[in-house]
ROTIKE-980967 format. One record per residue (C-alpha): residue number from 1; z, y, x. Coordinates in pm, whole numbers, plus 32768, in hexadecimal, padded with zeros to 4 digits. Example, Ala and Ser with C-alpha at 12.3 -4.5 7.8 and 13.67 -1.06 7.14 Angstrom:
1 | 830C | 7E3E | 84CE
2 | 82CA | 7F96 | 8557
//
This chain:
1 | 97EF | C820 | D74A
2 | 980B | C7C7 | D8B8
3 | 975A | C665 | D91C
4 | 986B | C554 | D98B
5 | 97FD | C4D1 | DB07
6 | 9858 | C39E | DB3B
7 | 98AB | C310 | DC88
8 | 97B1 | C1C3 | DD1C
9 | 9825 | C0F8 | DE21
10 | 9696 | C0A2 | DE6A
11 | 9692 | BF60 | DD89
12 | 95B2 | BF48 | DC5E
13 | 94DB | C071 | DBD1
14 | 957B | C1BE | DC31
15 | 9614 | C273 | DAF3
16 | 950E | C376 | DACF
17 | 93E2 | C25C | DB0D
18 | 94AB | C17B | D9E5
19 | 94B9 | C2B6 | D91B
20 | 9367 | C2E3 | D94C
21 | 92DF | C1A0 | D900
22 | 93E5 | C170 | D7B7
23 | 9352 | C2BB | D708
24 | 91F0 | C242 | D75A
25 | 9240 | C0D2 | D6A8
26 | 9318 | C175 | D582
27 | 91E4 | C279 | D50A
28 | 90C6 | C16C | D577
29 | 8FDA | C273 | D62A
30 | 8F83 | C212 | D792
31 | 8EDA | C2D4 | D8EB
32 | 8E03 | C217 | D9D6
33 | 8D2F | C2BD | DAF2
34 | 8BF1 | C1E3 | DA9C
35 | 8ABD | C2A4 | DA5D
36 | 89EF | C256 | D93A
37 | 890F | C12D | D9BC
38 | 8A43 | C09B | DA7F
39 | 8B16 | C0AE | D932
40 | 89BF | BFEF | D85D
41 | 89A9 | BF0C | D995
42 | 8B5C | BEA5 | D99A
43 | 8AC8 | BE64 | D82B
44 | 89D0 | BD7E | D828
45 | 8A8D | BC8F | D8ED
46 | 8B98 | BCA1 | D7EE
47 | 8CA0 | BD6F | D88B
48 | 8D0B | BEA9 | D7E1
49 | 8DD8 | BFE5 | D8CC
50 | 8F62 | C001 | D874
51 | 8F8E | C11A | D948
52 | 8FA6 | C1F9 | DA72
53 | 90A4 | C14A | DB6D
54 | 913B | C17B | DCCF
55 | 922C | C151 | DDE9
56 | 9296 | C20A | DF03
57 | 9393 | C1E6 | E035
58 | 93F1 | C2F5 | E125
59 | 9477 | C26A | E27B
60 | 94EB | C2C0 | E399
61 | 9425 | C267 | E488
62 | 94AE | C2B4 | E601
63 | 93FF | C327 | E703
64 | 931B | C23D | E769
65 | 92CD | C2A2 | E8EB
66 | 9358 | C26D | EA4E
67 | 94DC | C2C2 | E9E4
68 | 94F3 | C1C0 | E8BB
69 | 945A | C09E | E997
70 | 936D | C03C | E870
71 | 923D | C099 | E914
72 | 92D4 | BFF1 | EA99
73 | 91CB | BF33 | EB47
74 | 92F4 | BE22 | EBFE
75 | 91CC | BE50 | ED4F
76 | 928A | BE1C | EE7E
77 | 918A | BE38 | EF73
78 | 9182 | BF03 | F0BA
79 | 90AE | BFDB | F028
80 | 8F88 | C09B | F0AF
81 | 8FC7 | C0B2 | F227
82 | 8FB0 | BF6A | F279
83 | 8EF4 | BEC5 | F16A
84 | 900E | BDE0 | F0AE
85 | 8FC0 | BCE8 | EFAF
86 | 8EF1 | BCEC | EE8B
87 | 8F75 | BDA8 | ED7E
88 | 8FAA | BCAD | EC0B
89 | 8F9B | BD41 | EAE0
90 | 9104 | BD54 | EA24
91 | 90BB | BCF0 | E8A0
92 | 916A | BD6A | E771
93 | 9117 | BBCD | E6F0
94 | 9185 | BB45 | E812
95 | 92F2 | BBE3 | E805
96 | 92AD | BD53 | E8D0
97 | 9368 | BE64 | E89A
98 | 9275 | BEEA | E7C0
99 | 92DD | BDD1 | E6F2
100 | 93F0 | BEB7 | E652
101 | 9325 | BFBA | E5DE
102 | 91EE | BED3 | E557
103 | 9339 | BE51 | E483
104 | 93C8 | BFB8 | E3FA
105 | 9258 | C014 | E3AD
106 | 922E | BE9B | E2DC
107 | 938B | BEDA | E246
108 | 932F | C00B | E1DE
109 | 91BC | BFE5 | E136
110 | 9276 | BE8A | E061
111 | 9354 | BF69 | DFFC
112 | 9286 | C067 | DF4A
113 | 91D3 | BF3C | DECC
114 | 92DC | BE7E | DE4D
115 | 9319 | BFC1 | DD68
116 | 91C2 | BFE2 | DCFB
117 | 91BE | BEAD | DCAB
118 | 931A | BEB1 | DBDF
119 | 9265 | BFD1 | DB26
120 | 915E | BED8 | DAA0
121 | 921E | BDF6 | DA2F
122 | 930D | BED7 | D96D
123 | 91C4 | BF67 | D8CC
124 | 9176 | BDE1 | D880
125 | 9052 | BDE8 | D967
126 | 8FB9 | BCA1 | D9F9
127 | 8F35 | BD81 | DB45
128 | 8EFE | BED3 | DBE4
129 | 8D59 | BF34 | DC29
130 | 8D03 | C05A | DD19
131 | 8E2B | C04A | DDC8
132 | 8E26 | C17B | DEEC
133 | 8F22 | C149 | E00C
134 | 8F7D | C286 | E10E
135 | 904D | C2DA | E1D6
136 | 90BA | C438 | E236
137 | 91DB | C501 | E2F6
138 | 92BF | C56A | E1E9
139 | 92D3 | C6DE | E1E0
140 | 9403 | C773 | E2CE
141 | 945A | C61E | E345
142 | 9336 | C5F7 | E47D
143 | 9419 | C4B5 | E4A6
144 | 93F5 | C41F | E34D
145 | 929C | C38F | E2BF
146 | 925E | C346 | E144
147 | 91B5 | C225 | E107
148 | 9106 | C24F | DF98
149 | 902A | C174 | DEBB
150 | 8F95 | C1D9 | DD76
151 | 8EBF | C112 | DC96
152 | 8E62 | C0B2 | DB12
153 | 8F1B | BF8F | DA85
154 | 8E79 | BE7D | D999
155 | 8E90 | BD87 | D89F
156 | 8DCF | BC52 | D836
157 | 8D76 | BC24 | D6F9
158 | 8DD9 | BAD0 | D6E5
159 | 8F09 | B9F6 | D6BC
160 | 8F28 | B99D | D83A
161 | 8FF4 | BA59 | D912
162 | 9010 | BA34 | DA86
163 | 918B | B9D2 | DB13
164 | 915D | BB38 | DBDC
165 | 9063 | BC5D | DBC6
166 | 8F61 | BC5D | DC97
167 | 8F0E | BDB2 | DD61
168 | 8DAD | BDF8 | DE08
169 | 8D2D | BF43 | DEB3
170 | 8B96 | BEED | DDED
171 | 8B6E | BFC5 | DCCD
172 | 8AED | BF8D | DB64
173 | 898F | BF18 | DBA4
174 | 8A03 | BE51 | DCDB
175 | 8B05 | BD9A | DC13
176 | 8A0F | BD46 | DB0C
177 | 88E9 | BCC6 | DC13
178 | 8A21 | BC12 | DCC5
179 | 8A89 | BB58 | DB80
180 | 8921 | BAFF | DB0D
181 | 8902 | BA78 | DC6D
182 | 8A06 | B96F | DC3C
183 | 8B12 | BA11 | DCFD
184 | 8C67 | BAD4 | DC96
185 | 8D0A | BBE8 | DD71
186 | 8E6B | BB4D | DDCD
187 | 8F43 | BC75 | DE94
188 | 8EDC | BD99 | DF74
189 | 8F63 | BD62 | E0D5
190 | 8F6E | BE32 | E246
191 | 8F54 | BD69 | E3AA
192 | 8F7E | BE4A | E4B9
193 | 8F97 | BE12 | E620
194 | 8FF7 | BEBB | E75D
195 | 8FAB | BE80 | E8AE
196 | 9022 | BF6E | E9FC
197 | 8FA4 | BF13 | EB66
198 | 8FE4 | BFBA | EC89
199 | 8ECE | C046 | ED56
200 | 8EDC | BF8A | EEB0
201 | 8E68 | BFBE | EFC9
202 | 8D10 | BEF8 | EF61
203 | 8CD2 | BFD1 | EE22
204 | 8D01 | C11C | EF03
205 | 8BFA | C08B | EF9F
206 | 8AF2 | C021 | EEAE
207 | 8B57 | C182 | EDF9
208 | 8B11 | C26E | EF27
209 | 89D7 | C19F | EF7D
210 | 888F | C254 | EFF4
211 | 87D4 | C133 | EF6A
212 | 87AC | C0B2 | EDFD
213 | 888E | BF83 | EDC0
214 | 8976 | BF16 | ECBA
215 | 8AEC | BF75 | ECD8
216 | 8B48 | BDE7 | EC87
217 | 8CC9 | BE57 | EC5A
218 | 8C76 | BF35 | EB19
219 | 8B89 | BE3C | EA96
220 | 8CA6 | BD47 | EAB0
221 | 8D83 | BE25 | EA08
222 | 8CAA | BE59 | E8E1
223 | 8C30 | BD0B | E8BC
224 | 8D9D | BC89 | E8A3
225 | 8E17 | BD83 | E7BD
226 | 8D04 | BD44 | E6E9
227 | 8D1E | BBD2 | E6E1
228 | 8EA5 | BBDC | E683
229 | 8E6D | BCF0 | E58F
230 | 8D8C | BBD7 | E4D4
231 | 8E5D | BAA8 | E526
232 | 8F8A | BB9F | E45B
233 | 8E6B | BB9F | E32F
234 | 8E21 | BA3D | E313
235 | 8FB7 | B9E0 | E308
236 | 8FC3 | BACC | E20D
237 | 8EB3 | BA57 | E148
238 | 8F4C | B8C8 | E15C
239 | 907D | B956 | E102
240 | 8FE0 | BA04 | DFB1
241 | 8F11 | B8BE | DF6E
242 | 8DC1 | B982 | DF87
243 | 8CAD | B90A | E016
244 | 8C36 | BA18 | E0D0
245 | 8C0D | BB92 | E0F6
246 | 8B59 | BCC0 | E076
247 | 8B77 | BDC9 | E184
248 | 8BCA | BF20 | E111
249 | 8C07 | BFBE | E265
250 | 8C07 | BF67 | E3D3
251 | 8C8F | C0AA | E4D7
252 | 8CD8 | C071 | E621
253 | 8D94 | C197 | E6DC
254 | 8DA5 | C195 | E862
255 | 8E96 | C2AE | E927
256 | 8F24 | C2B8 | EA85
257 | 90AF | C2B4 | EAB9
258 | 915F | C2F7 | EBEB
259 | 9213 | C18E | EC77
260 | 937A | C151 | EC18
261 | 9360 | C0C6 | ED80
262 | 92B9 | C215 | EE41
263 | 92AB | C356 | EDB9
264 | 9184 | C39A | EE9B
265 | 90AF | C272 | EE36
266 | 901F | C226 | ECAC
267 | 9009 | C11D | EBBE
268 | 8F24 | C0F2 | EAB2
269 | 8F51 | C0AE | E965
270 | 8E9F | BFEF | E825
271 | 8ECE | C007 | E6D4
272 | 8DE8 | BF46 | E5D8
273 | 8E37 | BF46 | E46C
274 | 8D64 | BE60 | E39D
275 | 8DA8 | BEBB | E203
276 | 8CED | BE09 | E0D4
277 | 8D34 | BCF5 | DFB3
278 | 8D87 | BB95 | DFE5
279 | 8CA7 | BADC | DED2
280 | 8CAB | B95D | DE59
281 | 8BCC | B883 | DDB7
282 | 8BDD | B7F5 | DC44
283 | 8B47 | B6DC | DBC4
284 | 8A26 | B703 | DABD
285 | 8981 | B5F3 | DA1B
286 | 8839 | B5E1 | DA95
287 | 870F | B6A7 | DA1E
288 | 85F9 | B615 | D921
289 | 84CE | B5CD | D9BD
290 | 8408 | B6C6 | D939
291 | 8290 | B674 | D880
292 | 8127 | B6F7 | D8BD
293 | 8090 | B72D | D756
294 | 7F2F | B6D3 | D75E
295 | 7E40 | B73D | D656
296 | 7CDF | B6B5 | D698
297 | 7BD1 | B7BE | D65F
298 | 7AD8 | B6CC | D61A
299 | 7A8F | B560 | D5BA
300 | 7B60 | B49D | D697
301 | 7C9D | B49B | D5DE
302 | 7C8C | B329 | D573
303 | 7C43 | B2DD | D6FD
304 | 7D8C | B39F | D742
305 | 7E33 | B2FA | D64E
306 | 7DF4 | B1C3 | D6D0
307 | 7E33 | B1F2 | D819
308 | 7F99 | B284 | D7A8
309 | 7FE4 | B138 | D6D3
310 | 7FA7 | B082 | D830
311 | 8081 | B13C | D91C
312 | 818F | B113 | D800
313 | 8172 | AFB6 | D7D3
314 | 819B | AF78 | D94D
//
């Protein structure tokens, strides 16, 4: 008998993912990608695996050079000739063009974690472990990425659920070592950055120079990119209620594009993508002070027990 396909608009769980998940509940068995100390580590900190779970997104994702305008460095300088003005940096955080594209590329990684996610909490998970994120062209679409993330949901055994599952990139035995810590993974998250400046007359310059010296306009450009691409982490971090983050990744991509402006003269361009687990804090009642045991070897175990009776009666 032919399978029935069923039509998604792109809300909720798609209709093979729901199929998926409601044979997997019905006959109790589950899949996880934990090895075997990962699985006895999930354990010991009272979590057990519900299953295998992920989301993906394909978008289209325009081109992204000089005929789009994402990558356009706004430089209106003379240019090289005569020198000009300094060259700024144009920001994707400070409302650049590039500002478009860092959006698509957010848009699209929630996305395929908003169904991961969904597939969690169908399963009756309480979070997602090992969670993988990539992104890749889709095949015959060189204009279309898919944005992926696979990872093993879980389950405390306990009566207390969170209001919304948690998702973290650590795996079994990092999630264990986290929790015994005193700290619970809240919710995977991206910040990403992008920076273009155009290469002025100065950075021709310090580029082309017989001498050693530092080319001050790329150093700018990195060291801005950089700093937004973390500001972008710690609002997303507030925003989750963590406390901090455990970095997963940090890539920084630099390439040369030729200027909306000049097709003879280049910009460069920045891309830093910081990727990891925003983690909170939770209150434990404070650890018993713990007690030497002494056991006297020879004859001085009145003396010791005398000098015990004082420091308690002080």
């Amino acid at each position: 008998m032919d399978a029935v396909v069923e039509s998604w608009n792109g809300e909720g769980l798609p209709p093979v993912a729901a199929a998926r998940i409601a044979r997997e509940r019905a006959d109790g068995t589950w899949s996880s990608a934990l090895s075997v100390g990962e699985f006895a580590a999930v354990r010991s900190v009272g979590f057990e695996p519900v299953g295998q779970v992920m989301g993906s997104a394909v978008y289209r994702v325009g081109r992204s050079g000089r005929y789009w305008g994402y990558h356009a460095c706004g430089y209106r300088g003379t240019g090289w000739l005569s020198g000009g003005k300094p060259a700024a940096v144009a920001l994707s955080g400070e409302g650049a063009p590039s500002a478009a594209l860092v959006k698509v590329l957010d848009d699209a990684r929630r996305a395929a974690l908003g169904r991961m996610t969904a597939e969690c909490a169908a399963l009756g998970g309480d979070g997602v472990v090992a969670a993988q994120l990539t992104v890749a062209p889709f095949p015959a679409a060189s204009h279309c990425l898919e944005f992926k993330v696979i990872g093993t949901a879980v389950r405390a055994a306990g009566g207390v659920r969170p209001h919304h599952p948690f998702t973290s990139h650590l795996d079994g035995a990092g999630f264990a070592k986290l929790l015994t810590a005193g700290w619970v993974p809240v919710g995977l998250l991206v910040g990403m950055s992008v920076g273009v400046r155009h290469d002025d007359y100065r950075t021709g310059l310090q580029r082309y120079s017989w001498s050693n010296q530092e080319v001050a306009g790329w150093s700018e450009l990195v060291g801005r990119v950089r700093a937004d691409a973390r500001t972008q982490v710690r609002q997303q971090v507030a925003k989750l209620g963590g406390d901090g983050m455990i970095l997963a990744d940090n890539t920084l991509r630099v390439w040369e594009e030729h200027c909306l402006n000049n097709d003879k003269q280049t910009d460069h361009v920045t891309e830093n993508v910081l990727y990891g687990t925003a983690v909170a804090r939770f209150a434990t009642a404070p650890a018993r002070p713990r007690t030497l045991t002494v056991m006297p070897l020879n004859g001085d175990g009145d003396r010791l027990r005398r000098r015990l009776a004082r420091a308690a009666r002080r």
